[in-house]
N, C-alpha and C positions, 0 to 999 in steps of 0.2 A: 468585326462583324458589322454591316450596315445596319445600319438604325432605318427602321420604318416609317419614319418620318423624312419628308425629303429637304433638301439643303435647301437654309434658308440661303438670303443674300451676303449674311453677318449675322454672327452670333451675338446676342443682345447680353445684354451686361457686361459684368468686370467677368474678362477671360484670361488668362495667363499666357504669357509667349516663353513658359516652360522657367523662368529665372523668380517668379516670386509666385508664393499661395494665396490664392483668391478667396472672399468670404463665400460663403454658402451661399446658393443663387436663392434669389428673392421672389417672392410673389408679384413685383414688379414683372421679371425676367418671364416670367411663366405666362405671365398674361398676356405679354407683348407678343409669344409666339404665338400663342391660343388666337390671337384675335389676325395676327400674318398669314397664318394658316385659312381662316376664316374668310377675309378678306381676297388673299389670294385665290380660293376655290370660285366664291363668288364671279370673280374677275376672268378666272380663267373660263369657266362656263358661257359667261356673255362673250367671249374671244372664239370660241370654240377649241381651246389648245388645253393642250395636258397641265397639271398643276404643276410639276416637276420642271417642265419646262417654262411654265410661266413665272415660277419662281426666278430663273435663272436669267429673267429680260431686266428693261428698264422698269416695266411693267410690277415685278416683282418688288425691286427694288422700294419703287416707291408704294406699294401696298404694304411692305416693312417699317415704314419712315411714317405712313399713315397711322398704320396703329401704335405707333411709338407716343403720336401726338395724341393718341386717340387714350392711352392709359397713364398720359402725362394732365392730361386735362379731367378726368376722371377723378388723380391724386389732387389735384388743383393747386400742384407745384408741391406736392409733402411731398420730403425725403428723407421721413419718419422710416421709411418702409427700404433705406437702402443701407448706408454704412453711418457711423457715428460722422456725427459733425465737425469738423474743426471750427467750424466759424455758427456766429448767430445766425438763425432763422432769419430767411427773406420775408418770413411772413405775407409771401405776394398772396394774389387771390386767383392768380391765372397763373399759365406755366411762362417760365423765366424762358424760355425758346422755343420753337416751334420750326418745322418742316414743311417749306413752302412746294406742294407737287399739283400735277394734274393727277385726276382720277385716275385709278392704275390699269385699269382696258386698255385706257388710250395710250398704246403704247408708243407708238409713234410721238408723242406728244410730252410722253414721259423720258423717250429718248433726246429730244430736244433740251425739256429745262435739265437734266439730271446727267445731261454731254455738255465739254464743250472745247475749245481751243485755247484756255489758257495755257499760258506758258508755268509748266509745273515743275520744281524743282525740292525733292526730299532730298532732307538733308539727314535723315536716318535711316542707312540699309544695310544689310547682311546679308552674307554667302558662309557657304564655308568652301574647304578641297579636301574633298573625300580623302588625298590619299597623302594629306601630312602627318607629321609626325606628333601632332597635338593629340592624336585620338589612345597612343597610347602614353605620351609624356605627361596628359592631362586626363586620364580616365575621368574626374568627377564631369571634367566639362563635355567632355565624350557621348559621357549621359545625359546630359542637360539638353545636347543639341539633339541626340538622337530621337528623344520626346518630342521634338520639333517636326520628323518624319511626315509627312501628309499621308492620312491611311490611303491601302489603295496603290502605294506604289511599289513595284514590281521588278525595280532595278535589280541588278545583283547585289551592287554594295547600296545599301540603303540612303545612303550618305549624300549619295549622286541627285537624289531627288531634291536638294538644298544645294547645289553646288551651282556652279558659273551657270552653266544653260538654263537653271531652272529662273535664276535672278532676272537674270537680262528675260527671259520671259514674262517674269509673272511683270517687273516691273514697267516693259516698255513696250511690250506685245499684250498683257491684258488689261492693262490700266493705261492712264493719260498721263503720266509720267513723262517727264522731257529728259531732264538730267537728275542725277543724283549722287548723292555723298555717301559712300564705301566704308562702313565702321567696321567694328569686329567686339568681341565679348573680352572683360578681364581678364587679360593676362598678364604674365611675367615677360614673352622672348616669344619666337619663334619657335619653340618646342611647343608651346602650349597658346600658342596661336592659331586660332581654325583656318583665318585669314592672313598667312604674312604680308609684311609690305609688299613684297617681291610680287605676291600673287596678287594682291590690290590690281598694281599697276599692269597686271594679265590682265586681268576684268576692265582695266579703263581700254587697254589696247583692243579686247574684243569686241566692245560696244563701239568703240569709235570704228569698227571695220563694218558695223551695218549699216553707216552712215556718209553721205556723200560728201568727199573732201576728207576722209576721216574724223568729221567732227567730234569734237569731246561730249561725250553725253556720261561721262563716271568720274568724278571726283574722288583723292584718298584720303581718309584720316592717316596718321602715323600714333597709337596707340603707345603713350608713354608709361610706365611703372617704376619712378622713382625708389621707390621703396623697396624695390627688391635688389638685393645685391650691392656692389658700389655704385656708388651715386655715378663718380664720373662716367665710369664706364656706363652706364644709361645717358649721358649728354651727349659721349664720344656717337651712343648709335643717333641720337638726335641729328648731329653732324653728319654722318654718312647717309643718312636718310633724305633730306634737305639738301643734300648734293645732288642731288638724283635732279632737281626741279618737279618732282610728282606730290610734295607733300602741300595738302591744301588746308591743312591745320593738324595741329597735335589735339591728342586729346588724352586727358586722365580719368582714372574711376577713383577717386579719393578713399573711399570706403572700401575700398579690395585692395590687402596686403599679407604677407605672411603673417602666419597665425591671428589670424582674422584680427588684425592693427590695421587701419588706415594710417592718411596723414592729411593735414591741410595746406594747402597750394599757397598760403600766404605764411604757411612756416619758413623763415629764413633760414633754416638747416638741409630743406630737402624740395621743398614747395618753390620756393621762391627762384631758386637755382634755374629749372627748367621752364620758367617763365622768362627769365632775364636771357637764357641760352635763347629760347626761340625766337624773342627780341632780336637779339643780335644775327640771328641766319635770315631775318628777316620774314619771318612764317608770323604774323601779324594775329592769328585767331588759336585761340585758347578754345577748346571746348571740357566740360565736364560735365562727368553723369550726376544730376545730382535729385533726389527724390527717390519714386520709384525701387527701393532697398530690395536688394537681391537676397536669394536666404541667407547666405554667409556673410553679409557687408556688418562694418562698421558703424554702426548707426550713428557713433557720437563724429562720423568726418561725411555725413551723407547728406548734411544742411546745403544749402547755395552761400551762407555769407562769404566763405573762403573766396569764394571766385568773384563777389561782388567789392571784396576788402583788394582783389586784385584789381578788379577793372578802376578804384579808385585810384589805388598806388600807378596804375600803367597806362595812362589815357588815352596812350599812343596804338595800345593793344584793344581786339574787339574780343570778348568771353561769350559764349553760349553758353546756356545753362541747358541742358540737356532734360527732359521730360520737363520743363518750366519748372521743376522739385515737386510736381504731385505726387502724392502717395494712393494707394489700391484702399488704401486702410479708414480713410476720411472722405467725407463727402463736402464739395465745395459749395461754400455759401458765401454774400460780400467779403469784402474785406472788415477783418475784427485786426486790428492790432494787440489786443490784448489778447487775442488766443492766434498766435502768429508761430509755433514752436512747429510745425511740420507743414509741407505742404507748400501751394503754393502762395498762399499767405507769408509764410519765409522768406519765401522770395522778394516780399512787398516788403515787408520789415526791414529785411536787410539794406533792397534801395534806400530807404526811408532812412534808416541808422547812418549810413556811408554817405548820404546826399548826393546820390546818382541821379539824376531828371529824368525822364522819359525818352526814348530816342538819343540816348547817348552808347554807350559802350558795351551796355550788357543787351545779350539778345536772350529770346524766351521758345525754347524749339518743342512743337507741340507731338513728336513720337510718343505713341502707346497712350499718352494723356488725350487728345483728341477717340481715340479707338475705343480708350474706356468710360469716354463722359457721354457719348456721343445718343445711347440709347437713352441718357438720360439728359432731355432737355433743358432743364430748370439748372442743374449741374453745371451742363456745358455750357451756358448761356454767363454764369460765372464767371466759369475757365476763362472763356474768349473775352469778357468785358474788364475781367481785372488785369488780363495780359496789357488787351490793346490799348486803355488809360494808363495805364502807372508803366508799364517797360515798355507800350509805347507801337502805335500802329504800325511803325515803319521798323519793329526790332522784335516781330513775332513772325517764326521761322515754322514751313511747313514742313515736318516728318511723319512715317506711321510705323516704322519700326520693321518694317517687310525687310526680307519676305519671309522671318518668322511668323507673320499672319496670313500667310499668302497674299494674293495680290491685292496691291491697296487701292484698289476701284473702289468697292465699299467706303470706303473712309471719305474720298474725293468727290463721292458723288451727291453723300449726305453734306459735305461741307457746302456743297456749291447750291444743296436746297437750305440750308439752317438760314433761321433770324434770330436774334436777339429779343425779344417782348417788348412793346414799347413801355409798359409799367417798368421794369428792369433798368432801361433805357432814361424815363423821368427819374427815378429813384436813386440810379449810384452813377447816373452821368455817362453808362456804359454807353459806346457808338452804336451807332444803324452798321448794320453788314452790307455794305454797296458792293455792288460789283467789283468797285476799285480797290475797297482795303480789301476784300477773298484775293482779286488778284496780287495783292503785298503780298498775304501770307504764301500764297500757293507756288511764290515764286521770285517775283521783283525784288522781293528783301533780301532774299540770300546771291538774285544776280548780283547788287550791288554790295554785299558783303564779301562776296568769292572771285568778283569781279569776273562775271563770265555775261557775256552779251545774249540776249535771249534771242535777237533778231535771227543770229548766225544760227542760235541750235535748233528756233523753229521753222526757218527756210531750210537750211542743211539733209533734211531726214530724204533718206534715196525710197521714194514708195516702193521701186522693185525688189531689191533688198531684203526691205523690211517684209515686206510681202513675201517673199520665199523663207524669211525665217518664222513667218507666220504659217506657213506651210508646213513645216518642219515641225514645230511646237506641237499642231495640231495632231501630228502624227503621235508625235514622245508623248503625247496626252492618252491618245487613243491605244498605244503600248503601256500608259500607265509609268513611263517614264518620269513626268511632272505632273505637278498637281492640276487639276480641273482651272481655271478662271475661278476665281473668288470662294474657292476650295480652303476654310480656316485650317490652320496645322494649330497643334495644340501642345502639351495637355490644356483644356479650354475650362474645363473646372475644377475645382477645390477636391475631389474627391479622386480626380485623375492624378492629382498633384500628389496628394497623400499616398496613394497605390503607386506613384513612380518611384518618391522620395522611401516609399517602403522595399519595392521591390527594382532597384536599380537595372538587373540583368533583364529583365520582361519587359517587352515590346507592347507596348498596350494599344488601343486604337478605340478614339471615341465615337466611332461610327460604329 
């Protein structure tokens, strides 16, 4: 059922992308919209345009990002009022970040600072294929993605709405997205993979077909699971995978095994094996989930030291740490070494324990951790500064976890307006946000991690092409095929989450 209230740009607070329970929304949360709402009506009336629509411009946008700053400055940087702390009070006196826009009228104006031509490369995205065999090898997961559904859509198999067309749209037809990196959720195999490799490398071959020359514009993980079954026979598929030349790093979820056992990736009995194997086929990049705890993980294998004990032992090897190890569950404040046990303070410690330097071997990938700090300024202003000091300006990796949020315009747009505080700034040493390091994160870091040229993929793009598959979209839109432009898929709140987790078969829809 539609909600009477009309879409904002992005859903303000911690939302869930269907795999972990969010806290109850805050009085924070309520305000921000109260005053978006507010703001935007205002705006739309001096424009002469519909509010619904004005929500859905640049315009909009930055009337969200406005009053973000506008109840971020009011708390005067408390965040008393959002989750428990991992770390000590900044005790700042102003907000620890801030959202540089024009007035939101001026939309024109707003579509300048809040667009732009960087070269952007996510290195976390999702699809699925309606019509494999995970949906019924893997019921639980089945359910988890089908929560993902965008309401509104009208397919037959519902499934379709998250599959190949929908990706390659939300992410390169509604967003500034150039290339990106192809994951998939916990699995065992191919049975209970929403993505197999197989179909990965569909997706790299379809996006390269809208592009002139065939350019690469999709990267794959090959999603390893040690743990289940014989070891070797999980190296043996490593091997036949990495034959192929499609695999652009392996990745593990440490924390997801049978009968909800992890393992750690620096275990010499099971860990280590497929570190030294992808060594030697030459797949150079390690990634792992690590934070961010799904309902069924492992808590005690879902730290980062594992992977940072590896990036010591392998120098020769580069690890991503996957959501940078933030959790849903803490709110980020400096770095405490003494309260360093979750989060991504963890992540600080464990460099700090192992004697890793900054700009060395571990990279820090900001999916779903960017999406959920993001309405909170003083938070993310944290996130960004303890990344880019300690693992290091040139080894923080842009992702948003799409298109289980739909399309990640939102995220990219508020990144490209965010600062740092200059209090924040004098205080823990954190950097100015220039032009230059946004462009590391958004992109530059992971070309030279993945070793793909930017130059090729941002002169390559065919505008006719691309332009008739924009055509095309616009239609699947207007059937209800895929979702809207910056259309959130959900469950998006804690109470969604609880009604799906209770009633697994019911389709629920938070509009």
């Amino acid at each position: 059922m539609m909600n009477e209230r009309p879409p904002l740009p992005f859903a303000p607070g911690v939302v869930s992308n269907g795999e972990f329970l969010p806290p109850p929304p805050t009085a924070r949360t309520e305000l921000i919209v109260r005053e978006t709402l507010e703001i935007a009506d205002r705006a739309a009336r001096r424009r002469g345009m519909d509010r619904r629509r004005f929500l859905q411009s640049a315009g909009g946008m930055a009337a969200m990002l406005g009053a973000t700053n506008l109840v971020a400055a009011c708390s005067g940087g408390d965040r008393s009022s959002e989750r428990p702390s991992s770390t000590t009070a900044s005790d700042t006196t102003s907000p620890g970040g801030t959202y540089e826009t024009p007035e939101p009228e001026e939309i024109e104006e707003c579509e300048h600072v809040l667009g732009g031509a960087e070269f952007i490369f996510d290195v976390h995205t999702h699809h699925v294929m309606p019509d494999g065999p995970w949906r019924e090898g893997s019921p639980r997961i089945a359910d988890m993605i089908g929560r993902l559904v965008p309401a509104g859509c009208l397919a037959a198999d519902e499934y379709e709405c998250l599959d190949r067309v929908s990706y390659v749209h939300d992410l390169f037809l509604a967003s500034d997205t150039t290339v990106a990196l192809l994951s998939d959720v916990p699995n065992s195999g191919d049975a209970d993979a929403p993505v197999p490799f197989g179909a990965k490398v569909g997706t790299k071959e379809f996006a390269a077909s809208l592009t002139r020359g065939g350019q690469p514009r999709v990267l794959v993980h090959d999603v390893i699971a040690p743990n289940f079954g014989e070891l070797a026979a999980r190296l043996d598929l490593m091997d036949e995978t990495a034959a192929t030349g499609q695999v652009a790093a392996f990745k593990v979820y440490t924390a997801w095994g049978p009968d909800g056992r992890g393992f750690a990736l620096d275990d010499p009995a099971i860990g280590l094996p497929v570190v030294e194997r992808a060594r030697d086929l030459g797949v150079k990049i390690i990634c792992g989930h690590k934070g961010l705890p799904l309902l069924e993980f492992d808590r005690a294998h879902n730290g980062p030291a594992d992977l940072v004990a590896c990036a010591k032992l392998y120098p020769d090897l580069d690890f991503v740490v996957y959501h940078s190890a933030y959790e849903v569950q803490t709110t980020e404040g400096p770095y405490d070494p003494t309260n360093a046990d979750v989060g991504i303070n963890s992540l600080l410690k464990a460099l700090d324990d192992f004697g890793v330097p900054p700009n060395a071997n571990v990279w820090a990938e900001l999916g779903t951790t960017w999406r959920e700090t993001m309405s909170n300024p003083d938070e993310a202003a944290h996130v960004l500064g303890k990344l880019l000091t300690r693992v290091g300006e040139d080894r923080v990796l842009w992702g948003t976890d799409g298109i289980w949020y739909g399309s990640p315009q939102p995220q990219i747009m508020a990144f490209r307006a965010f600062q740092i505080g200059e209090e924040l700034q004098e205080r823990f040493g954190y950097p100015e946000l220039t032009e230059e390091t946004k462009a590391k994160v958004f992109g530059f870091n992971a070309a030279g991690l993945f070793g793909v040229d930017p130059r090729a993929l941002t002169c390559g793009v065919d505008a006719d092409e691309l332009g008739a598959a924009r055509t095309e979209a616009q239609g699947l839109i207007a059937a209800g095929a895929i979702a809207e432009p910056w259309r959130a898929r959900g469950p998006l709140t804690r109470r969604e989450v609880i009604d799906w987790l209770a009633m697994p078969a019911t389709r629920w829809s938070p509009f």
